[in-house]
Each structure stands twice: as C-alpha cells, then as structure tokens.
N, C-alpha and C positions, 0 to 999 in steps of 0.2 A: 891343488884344486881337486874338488871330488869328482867323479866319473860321473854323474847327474849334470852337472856343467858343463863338463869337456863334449860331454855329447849333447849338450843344445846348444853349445858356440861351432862345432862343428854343423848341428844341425842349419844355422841361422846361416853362417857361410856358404854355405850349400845352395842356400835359396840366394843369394846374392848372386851367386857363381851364375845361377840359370838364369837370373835376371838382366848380368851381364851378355850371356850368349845370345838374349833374347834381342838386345839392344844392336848386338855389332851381325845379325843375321839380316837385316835390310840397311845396308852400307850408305845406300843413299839420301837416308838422314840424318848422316853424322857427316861433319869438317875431317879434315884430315886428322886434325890435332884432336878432335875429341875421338876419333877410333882409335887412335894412339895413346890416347889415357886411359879407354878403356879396355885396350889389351893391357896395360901395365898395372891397373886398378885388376884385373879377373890372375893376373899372373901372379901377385899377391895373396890373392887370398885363396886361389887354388894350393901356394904354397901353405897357407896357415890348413887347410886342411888335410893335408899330406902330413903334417907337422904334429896335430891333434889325433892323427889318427894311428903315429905311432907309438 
C-alpha cells in the first residue's frame, strides 16, 4: 500500500476511535453488552492504528 492510503485509513480509524469514546462517555445509554462491544469494537481499531502507524 502507498503512504497516501496508510494515512487516510489511519486517518478514518481515528475518527472512529473518537466516535467510539464519544458513545461509551454517557454510560447510561448503553446495555451492559453494548459497552462491552464497544470497548472491544474501540480496542481493535485502536490496535489497527498503532499497527498503521508503525
């Protein structure tokens, strides 16, 4: 992949990531099970950015 890529799939993860913190930061409108997918949904793709970014 070319470094033009690598850096908008980083970039689009990125905005995922904040959309996830934004979701599990008022706890009380998520189930148990959905703040649990979505810690494991944000723990993912934080990894793919860590991953991209080396």
């Amino acid at each position: 992949m070319n470094l033009q890529k690598l850096q908008t799939l980083r970039d689009g993860n990125a905005r995922v990531i904040q959309r996830y913190l934004e979701t599990l930061t008022d706890p009380y409108t998520l189930s148990l099970t959905e703040f649990i997918a979505t810690l494991d949904a944000l723990e993912k793709k934080v990894t793919q950015v860590l991953l991209l970014k080396a």
